[in-house]
N, C-alpha and C positions, 0 to 999 in steps of 0.2 A: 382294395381301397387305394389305389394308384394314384387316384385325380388329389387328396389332401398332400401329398409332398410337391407333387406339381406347382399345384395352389401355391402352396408355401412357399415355395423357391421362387415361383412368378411374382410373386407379390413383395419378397424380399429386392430381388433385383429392380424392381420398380421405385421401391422405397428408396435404395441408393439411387437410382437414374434422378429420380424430383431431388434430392438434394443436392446432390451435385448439380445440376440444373441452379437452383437459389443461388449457388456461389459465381455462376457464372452471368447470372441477372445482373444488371443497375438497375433496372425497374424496379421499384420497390411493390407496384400493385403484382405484380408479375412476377417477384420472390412470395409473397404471402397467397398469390394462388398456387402457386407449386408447394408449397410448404403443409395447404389444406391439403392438395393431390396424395402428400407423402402419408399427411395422417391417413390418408382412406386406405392407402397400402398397407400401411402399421396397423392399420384396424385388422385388416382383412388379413396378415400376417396371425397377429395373435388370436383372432378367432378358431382362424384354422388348422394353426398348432394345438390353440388348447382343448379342440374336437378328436386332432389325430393322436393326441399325447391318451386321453380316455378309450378311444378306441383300439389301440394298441394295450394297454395295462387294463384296463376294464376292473379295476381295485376303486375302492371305498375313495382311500386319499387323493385316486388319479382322478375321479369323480368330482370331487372339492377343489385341486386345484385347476381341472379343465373348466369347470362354472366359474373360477375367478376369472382367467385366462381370456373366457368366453365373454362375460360383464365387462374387462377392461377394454377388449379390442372392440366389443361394441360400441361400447362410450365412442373409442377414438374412429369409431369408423361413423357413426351418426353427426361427431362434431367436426371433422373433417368434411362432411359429405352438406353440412349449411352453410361452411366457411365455403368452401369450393362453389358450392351454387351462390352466394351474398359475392363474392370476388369474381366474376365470370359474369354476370351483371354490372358490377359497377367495369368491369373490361369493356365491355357495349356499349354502356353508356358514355363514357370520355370517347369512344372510337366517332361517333354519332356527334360528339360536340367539334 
């Protein structure tokens, strides 16, 4: 199972590239689309550790705490991923005015 640390490490280094990114914006619509970008990284960070963390220990608690792991980084990847699409339209639309 080689492809979950990948995962993880890609998705972490992403996660810092958008934020750093934000610091370097004035754009205010264009810091809060990178900032939805970073949640989708953070989502997909913590999904994929708390899949590889169960897979690896495959115990009762590793079981519990990868369903939390799995729940939280979903959250952040579903609410990251309609902030990203809601901010990437309204990008279009001022571009167009």
């Amino acid at each position: 199972m080689i492809i979950f640390p990948i995962v993880i490490m890609v998705s972490l280094i992403l996660y810092v590239y958008y934020k750093v990114a934000i610091l370097r914006s004035n754009d205010t619509l264009n810091q809060l689309y990178m900032n939805a970008k970073g949640k989708i990284c953070l989502g997909l960070f913590v999904v994929f550790f708390g899949v590889n963390q169960y897979l690896y220990y495959q115990t009762q608690l590793a079981l519990y705490i990868g369903i939390v792991f799995f729940l939280m980084g979903a959250l952040q990847l579903v609410d990251g991923y309609k902030r990203a699409r809601h901010y990437r339209k309204e990008q279009k639309r001022l571009s167009r005015e």
